[in-house]
BALUMTI-853724 format. One record per residue (C-alpha): residue in three letters; x, y, z. Coordinates in steps of 0.25 Angstrom, whole numbers, plus 2048, in hexadecimal, padded with zeros to 3 digits. Layout:
ALAXYZ...
***
This chain:
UNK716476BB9UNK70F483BBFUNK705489BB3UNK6FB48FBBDUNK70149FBBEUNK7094ABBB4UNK7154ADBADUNK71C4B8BA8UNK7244B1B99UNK7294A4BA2UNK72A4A7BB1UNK71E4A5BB9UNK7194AFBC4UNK7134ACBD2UNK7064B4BCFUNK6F94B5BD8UNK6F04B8BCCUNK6EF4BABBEUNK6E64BCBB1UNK6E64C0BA4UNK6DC4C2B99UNK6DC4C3B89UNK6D24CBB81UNK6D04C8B71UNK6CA4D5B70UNK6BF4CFB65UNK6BB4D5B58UNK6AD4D5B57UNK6A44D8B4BUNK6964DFB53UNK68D4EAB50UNK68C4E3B43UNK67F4E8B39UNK6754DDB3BUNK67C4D4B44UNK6794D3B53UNK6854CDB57UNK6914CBB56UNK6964C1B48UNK6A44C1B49UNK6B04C3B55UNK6BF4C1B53UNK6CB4C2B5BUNK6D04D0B5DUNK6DA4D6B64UNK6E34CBB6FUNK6E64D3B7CUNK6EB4CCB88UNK6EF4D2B97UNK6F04CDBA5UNK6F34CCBB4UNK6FA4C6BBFUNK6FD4C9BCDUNK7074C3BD6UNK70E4C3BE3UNK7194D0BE2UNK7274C8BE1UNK7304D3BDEUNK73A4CBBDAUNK7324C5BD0UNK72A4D0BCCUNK7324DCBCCUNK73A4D5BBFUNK72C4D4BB8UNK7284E4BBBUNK7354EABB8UNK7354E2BAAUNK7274E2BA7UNK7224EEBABUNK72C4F8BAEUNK7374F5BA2UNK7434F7BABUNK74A4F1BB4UNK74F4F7BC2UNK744503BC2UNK73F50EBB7UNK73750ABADUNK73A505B9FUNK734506B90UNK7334F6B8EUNK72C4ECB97UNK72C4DCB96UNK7234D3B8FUNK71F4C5B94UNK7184BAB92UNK70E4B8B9DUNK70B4A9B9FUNK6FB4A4BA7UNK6F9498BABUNK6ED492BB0UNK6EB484BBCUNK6EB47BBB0UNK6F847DBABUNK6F2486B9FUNK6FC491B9BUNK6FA49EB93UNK7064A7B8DUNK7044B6B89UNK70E4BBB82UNK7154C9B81UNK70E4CDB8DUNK7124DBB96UNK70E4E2BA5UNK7054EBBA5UNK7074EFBB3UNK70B4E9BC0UNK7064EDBCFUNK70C4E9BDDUNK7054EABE8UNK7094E8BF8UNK6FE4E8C03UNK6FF4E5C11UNK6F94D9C14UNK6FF4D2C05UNK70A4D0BFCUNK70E4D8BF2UNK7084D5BE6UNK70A4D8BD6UNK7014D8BC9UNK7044D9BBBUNK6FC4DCBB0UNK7004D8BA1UNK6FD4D9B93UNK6FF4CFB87UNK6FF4CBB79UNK6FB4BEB74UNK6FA4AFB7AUNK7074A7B78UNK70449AB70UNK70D493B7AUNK70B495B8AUNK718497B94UNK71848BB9CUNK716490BACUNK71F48CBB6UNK71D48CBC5UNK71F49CBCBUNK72A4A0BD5UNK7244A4BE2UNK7324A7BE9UNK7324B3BEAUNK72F4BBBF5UNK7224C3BF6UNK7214D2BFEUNK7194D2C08UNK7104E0C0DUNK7194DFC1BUNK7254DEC14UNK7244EAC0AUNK7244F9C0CUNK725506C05UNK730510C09UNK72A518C12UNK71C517C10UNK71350FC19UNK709508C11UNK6FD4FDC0EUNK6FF4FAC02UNK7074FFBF4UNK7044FBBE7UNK70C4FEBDAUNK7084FEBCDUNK7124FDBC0UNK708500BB3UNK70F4FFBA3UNK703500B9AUNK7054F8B8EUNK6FD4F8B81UNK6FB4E9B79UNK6F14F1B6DUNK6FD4EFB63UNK6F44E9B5AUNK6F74E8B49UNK6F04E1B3FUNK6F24D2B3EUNK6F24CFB4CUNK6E94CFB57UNK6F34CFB63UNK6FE4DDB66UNK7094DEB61UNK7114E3B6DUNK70E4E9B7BUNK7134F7B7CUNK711502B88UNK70750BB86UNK706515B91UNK711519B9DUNK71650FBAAUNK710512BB6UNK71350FBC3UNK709513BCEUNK70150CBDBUNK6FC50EBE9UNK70150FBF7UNK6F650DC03UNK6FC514C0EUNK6FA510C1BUNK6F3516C26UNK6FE51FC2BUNK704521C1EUNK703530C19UNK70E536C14UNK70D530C05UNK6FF537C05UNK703542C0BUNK70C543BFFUNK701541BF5UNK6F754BBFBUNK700555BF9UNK70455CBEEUNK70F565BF3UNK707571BEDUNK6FE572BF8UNK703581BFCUNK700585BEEUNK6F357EBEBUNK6EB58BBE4UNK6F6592BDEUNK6FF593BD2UNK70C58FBDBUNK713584BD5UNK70E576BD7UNK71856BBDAUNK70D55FBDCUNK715555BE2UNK711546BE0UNK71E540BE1UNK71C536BEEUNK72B532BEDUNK731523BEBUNK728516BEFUNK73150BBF4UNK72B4FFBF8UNK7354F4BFEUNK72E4E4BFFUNK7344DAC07UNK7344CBC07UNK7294C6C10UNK7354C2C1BUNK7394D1C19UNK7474CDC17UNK7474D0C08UNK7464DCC00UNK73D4D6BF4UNK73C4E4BECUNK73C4F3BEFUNK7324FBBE4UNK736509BE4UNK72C513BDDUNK739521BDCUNK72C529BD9UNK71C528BDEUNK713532BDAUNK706535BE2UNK6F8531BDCUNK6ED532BE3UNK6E952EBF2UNK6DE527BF8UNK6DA528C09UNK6CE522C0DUNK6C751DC1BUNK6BC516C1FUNK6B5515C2AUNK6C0511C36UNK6CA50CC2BUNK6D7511C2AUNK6DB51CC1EUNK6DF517C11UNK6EA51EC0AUNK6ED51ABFCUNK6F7522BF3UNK6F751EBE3UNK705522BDCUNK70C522BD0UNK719522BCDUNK724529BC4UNK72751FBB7UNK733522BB1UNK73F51ABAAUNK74751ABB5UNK73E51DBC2UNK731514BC3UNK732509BCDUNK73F501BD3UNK73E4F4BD7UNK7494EFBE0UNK74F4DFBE0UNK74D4D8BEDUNK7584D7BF7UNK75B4CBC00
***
């Protein structure tokens, strides 16, 4: 039986990397008249968060976005999210549960010269007194590959999204020392990067101007465009027969730009963006065709 690896309640996950930590938050009785130390600690608050990273699978992973961070299935956004319990195992077949646990936020990245790759973060409640038994993960899936993916008519370096649902756990009442439920406490976001390559300039064209520029020191109106239009990113199986997933972003809004050079490098363009978030346009993933 396969222990050594994560899982979300009782399916395992081909990961590359995780970690986790748990704080007591201690009570401490210091800066006590007459005493130089500190006489007497107890237990305090019991928080709990974490981290794993993984090859991007769509087909297992987009399931797990949808529902655990964006709330709704099919694109938008949604007001509830899923909980889990997340399952660590270590090489000697030691196994440890966290219950009630929820994403924090995910990010996708693709590269030239990688896979794509995915990383969640996570917030708990407590330790389960009993452990979820880990099985052995499905690796069957195929993985994208930098060669095989592309965005619609951009010609890039790399691309990185980010899917953000801040979630408080300080629902704390007498009597207990662990939350008593994981709520949302500030607004879904949905924001990333794209390295341009070198004879890309179009989308930083688009971000160096504003569309008032013929207006810049009077009292005209001001339109301040920063709309960059729909992002839509296609990945294919590493054969390129398959279709895994399209991820379309229906409207990207300019951030900020980064060009720099050195010496007898090549430029580096950067773009940061952010993305509209509402209920029924956020992000889309599509299914995979054969």
């Amino acid at each position: 039986m396969f222990t050594k690896g994560l899982a979300l309640n009782t399916t395992s996950l081909p990961i590359l990397s995780t970690n986790y930590s748990t704080d007591r938050n201690l009570i401490i009785e210091s800066e006590s008249c007459g005493v130089v130390g500190e006489p007497k600690i107890y237990g305090g608050l019991y928080t709990t968060n974490g981290q794993f990273s993984a090859a991007y699978r769509p087909q297992l992973f987009n399931p797990i976005i949808e529902g655990g961070l964006l709330g709704k299935l099919g694109g938008g956004i949604g007001e509830t999210f899923a909980f889990y319990d997340v399952s660590t195992g270590d090489e000697f077949g030691k196994v440890w549960t966290f219950a009630s646990c929820a994403l924090t936020s995910c990010e996708i990245s693709m590269r030239v010269r990688n896979f794509a790759q995915i990383t969640f973060d996570w917030i708990g409640t407590y330790k389960k007194p009993l452990a979820h038994v880990l099985s052995t993960p499905d690796h069957s899936s195929s993985i994208p590959i930098f060669y095989n993916a592309s965005i619609a008519g951009v010609k890039c370096q790399g691309i990185t999204i980010k899917i953000t649902r801040p979630l408080g756990n300080d629902d704390h009442i007498l009597g207990s020392e662990y939350t008593q439920s994981i709520y949302q406490n500030d607004n879904l976001s949905i924001e990333g990067t794209i390295q341009l390559s070198n004879r890309e300039y179009t989308m930083l064209d688009d971000l160096l101007t504003t569309g008032d520029e013929a207006s810049w020191n009077n009292d005209d109106p001001k339109s301040n465009l920063v709309d960059l239009g729909e992002l839509s990113i296609v990945m294919h199986s590493p054969d390129g027969y398959q279709r895994l997933t399209t991820i379309t972003i229906p409207h990207v809004n300019a951030v900020s730009g980064n060009v720099s050079v050195e010496g007898a490098s090549r430029f580096e363009k950067t773009i940061q963006w952010r993305a509209t978030t509402s209920d029924l346009d956020a992000i889309v993933f599509g299914a995979a065709s054969e």
